[in-house]
C-alpha positions as CSV (number, residue, x, y, z in Angstrom):
1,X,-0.8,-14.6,-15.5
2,X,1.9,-17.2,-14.9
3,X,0.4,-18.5,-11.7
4,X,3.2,-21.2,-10.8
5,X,5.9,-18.9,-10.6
6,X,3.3,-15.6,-9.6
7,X,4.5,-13.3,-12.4
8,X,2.4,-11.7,-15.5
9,X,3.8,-11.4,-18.6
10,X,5.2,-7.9,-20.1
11,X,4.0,-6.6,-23.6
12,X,7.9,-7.3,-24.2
13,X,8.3,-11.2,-23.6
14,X,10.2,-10.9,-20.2
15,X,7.5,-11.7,-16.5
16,X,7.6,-9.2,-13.3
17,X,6.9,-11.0,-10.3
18,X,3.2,-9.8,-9.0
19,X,4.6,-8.9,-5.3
20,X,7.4,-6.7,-5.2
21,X,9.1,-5.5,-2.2
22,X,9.8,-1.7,-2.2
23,X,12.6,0.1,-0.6
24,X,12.2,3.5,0.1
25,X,13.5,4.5,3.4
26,X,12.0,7.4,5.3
27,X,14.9,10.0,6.7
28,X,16.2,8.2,10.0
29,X,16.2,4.6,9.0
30,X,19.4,3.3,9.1
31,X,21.8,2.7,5.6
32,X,22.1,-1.0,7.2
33,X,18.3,-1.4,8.0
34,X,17.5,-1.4,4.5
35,X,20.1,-4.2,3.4
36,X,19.2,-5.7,6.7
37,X,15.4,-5.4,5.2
38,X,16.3,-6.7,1.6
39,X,18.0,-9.9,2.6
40,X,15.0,-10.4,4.6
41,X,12.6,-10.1,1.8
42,X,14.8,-12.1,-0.3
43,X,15.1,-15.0,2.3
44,X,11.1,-14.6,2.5
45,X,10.6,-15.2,-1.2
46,X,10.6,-11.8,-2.5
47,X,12.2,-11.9,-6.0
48,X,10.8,-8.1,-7.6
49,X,13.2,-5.6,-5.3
50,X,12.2,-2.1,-6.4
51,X,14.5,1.0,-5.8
52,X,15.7,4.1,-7.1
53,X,18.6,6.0,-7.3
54,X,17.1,9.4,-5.9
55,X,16.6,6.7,-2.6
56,X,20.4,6.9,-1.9
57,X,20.3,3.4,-0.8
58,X,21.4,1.3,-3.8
59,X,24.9,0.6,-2.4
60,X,22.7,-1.0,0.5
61,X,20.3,-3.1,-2.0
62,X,23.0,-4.2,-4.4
63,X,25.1,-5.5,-1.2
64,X,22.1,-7.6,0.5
65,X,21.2,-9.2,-3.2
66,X,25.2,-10.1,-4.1
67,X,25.3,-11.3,-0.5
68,X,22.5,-13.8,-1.3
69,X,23.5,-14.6,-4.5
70,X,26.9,-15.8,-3.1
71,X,25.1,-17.6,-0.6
72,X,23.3,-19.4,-3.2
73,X,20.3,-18.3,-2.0
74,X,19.3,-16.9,-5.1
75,X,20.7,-16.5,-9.2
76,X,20.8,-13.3,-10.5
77,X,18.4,-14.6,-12.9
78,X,15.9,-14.8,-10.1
79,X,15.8,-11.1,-8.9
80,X,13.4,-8.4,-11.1
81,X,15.2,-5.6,-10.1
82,X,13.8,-2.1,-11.1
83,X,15.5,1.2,-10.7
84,X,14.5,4.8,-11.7
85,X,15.7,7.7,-14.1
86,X,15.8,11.0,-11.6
87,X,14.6,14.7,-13.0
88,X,17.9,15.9,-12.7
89,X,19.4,13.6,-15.8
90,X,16.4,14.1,-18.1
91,X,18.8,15.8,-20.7
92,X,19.7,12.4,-23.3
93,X,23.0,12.3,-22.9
94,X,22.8,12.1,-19.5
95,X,19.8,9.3,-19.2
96,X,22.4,6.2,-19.7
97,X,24.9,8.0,-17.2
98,X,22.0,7.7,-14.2
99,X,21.7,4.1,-14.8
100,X,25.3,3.4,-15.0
101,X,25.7,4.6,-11.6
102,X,23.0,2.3,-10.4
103,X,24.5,-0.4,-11.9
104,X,28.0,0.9,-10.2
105,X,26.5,0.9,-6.8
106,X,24.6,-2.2,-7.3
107,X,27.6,-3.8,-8.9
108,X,25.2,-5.4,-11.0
109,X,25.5,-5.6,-14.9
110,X,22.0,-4.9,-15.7
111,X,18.2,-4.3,-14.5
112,X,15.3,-5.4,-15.4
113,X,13.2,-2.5,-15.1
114,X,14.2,1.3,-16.3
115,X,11.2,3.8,-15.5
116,X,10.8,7.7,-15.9
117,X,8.4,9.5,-14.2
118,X,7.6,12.1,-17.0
119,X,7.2,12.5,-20.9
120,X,10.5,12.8,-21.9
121,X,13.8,11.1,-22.2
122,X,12.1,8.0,-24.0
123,X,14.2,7.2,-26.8
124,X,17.3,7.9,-24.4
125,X,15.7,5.2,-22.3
126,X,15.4,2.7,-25.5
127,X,19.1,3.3,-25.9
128,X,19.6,1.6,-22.7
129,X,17.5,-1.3,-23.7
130,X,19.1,-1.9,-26.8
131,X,22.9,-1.2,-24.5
132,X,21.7,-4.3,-22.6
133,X,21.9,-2.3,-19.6
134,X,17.9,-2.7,-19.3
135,X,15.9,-5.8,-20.0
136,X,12.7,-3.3,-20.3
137,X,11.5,0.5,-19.5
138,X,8.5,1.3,-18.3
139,X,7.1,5.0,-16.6
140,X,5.8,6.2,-13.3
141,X,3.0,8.5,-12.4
142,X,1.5,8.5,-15.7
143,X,-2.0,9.5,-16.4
144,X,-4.1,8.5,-19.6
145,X,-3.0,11.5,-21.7
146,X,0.6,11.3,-21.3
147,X,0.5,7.3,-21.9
148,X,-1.1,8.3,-24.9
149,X,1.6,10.7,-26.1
150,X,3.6,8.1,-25.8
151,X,2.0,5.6,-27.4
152,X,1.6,8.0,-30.5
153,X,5.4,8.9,-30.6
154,X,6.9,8.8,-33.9
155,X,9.5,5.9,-34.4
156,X,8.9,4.6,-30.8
157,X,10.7,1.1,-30.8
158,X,10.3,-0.4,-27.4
159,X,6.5,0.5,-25.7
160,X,6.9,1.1,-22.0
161,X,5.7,-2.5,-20.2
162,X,4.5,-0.6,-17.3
163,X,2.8,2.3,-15.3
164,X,4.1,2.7,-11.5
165,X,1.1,4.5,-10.0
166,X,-0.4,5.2,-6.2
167,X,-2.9,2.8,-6.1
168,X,-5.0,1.7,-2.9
169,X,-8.8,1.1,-2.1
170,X,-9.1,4.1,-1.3
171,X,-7.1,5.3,-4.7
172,X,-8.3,2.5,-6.7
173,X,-7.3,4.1,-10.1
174,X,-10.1,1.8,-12.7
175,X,-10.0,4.0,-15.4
176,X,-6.6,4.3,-16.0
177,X,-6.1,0.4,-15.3
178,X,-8.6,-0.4,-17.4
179,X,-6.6,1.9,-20.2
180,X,-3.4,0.1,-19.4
181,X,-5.2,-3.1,-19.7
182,X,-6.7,-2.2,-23.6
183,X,-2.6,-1.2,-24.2
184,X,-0.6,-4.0,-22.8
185,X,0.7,-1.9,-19.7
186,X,0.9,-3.4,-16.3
187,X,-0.1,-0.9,-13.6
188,X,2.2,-1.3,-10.7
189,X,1.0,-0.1,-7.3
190,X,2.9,2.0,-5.0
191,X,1.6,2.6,-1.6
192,X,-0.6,-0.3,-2.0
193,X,-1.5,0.1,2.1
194,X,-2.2,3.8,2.3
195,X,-0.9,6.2,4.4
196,X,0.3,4.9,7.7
197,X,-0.2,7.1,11.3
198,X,3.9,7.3,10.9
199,X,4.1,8.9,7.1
200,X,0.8,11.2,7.2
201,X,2.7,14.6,7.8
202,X,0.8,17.7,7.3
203,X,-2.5,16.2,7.2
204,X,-3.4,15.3,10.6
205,X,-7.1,13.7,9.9
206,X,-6.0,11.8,7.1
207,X,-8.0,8.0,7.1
208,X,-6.2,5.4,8.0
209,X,-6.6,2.8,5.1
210,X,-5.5,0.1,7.7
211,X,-8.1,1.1,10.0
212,X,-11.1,0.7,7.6
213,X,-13.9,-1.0,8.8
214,X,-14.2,-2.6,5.7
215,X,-10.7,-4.3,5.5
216,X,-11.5,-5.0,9.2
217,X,-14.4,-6.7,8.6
218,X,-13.2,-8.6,5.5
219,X,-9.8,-9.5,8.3
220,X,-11.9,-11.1,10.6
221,X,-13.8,-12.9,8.3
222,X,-10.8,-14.7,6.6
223,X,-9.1,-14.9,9.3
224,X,-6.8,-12.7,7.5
225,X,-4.7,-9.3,8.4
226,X,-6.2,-6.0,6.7
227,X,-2.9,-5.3,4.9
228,X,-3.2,-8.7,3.6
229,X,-6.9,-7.9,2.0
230,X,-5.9,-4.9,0.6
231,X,-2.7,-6.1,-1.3
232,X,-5.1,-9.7,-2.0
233,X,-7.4,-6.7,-3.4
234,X,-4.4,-5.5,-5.8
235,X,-3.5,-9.2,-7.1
236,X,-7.4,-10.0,-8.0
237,X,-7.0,-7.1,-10.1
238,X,-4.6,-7.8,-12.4
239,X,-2.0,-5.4,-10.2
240,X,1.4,-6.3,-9.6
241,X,1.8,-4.4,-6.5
242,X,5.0,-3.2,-3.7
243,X,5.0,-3.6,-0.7
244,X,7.1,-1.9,1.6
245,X,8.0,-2.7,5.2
246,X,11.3,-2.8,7.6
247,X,9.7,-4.6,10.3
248,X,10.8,-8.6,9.9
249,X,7.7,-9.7,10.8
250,X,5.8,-7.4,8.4
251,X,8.2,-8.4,5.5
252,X,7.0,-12.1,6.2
253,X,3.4,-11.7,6.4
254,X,2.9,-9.5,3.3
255,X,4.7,-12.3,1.8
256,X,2.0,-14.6,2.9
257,X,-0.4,-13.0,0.2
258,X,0.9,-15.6,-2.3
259,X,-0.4,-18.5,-0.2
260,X,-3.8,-18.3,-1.0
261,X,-3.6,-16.3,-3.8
262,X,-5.2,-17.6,-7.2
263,X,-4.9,-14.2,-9.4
């Protein structure tokens, strides 16, 4: 791990940046909120801005990182930008479309990061690396056996860098870390706080990772926030790990992490 700039390496040559800032917004949060949201990460130190195009917010996250960049605020260079290949253009020919109208609502020439979230549509995806229109592609919600399949493709040319998983205390995922460890794969973690009171839905009695005695505990003795344990938790792990907020003052202290971390 590159601990200066607090990235890790891909299996391809290029670094993610270990804290990303994730932008999936529930139904009711404003378009604006989320570019309101992303320049605030930005201006934070956030420099991994993870999105999707199945999000519907892309317009919103390309205009608050141009908007930066023309400030000066940051080079394009700077931002690890990672989109996501929806079901609904798993068909080949259609693979390089999806990301085309990412880049078209970015208005962005390329991203960094091209992930699928099943077993298919791979050597579509390498097209798009070797296009330029991806530095690297990666997949989502993998387990062991379909990383494998992967892995043990015929002619596969460009290994996917990473594996975009839940992952939380409470869904610590060691086995299949410790797989993507042996093959070169970072695990990114999603929901790296849990479910909140605001996102539980049907399941009423859900636990609140937040509210874990533990975390509490470990809070108070590091004089320390629980959510900033648990993603400190993620980072001593080897995790590069999203978190997600559109509350100002939550975007700046999950960006506090990095302070004292040494991962």
């Amino acid at each position: 791990m590159n601990s200066k700039q607090q990235t890790v390496r891909l299996s391809d040559g290029h670094f993610i940046p270990v804290l990303g800032f994730g932008t999936y917004a529930p139904q009711g949060v404003p378009k604006a909120k989320v570019t309101e949201a992303t320049k605030i990460a930005i201006d934070t130190g956030f420099r991994h801005i993870d999105s999707a195009s199945m999000y519907q917010n892309e317009e919103e996250v390309g205009l608050a990182i141009r908007s930066k960049i023309a400030e000066g605020t940051v080079k394009r260079e700077d931002i690890f930008y990672t989109t996501k290949l929806w079901c609904t253009f798993h068909r080949p020919e259609l693979v390089q479309l999806c990301l085309e109208q990412s880049l078209k609502k970015l208005q962005l020439d390329y991203v960094d990061l091209y992930l699928i979230h099943f077993p298919v549509s791979l050597k579509a995806m390498e097209k798009c690396k070797d296009a330029g229109l991806t530095k690297s592609v990666g997949v989502s919600n993998f387990n062991r056996r379909q990383l494998e399949m992967i892995l043990n493709m015929s002619g596969l040319k460009h290994k996917p860098v990473c594996n975009q998983v839940e992952c939380h205390p409470y869904l610590n995922q060691r086995k299949l870390l410790d797989f993507c460890k042996s093959k070169d794969i970072v695990m990114v973690a999603y929901s790296a706080l849990g479910s909140q009171r605001e996102n539980i839905g049907i399941v009423q009695n859900n636990p609140i990772l937040l509210d874990d005695p533990v975390l509490d505990s470990l809070a108070k003795k590091y004089k320390r926030t629980p959510a900033l344990i648990a993603l400190r938790y993620q980072l001593q792990r080897g995790i590069v790990v999203l978190a997600k907020s559109f509350t100002e003052k939550r975007i700046r202290e999950n960006m506090q992490v990095m302070r004292c971390c040494r991962c």
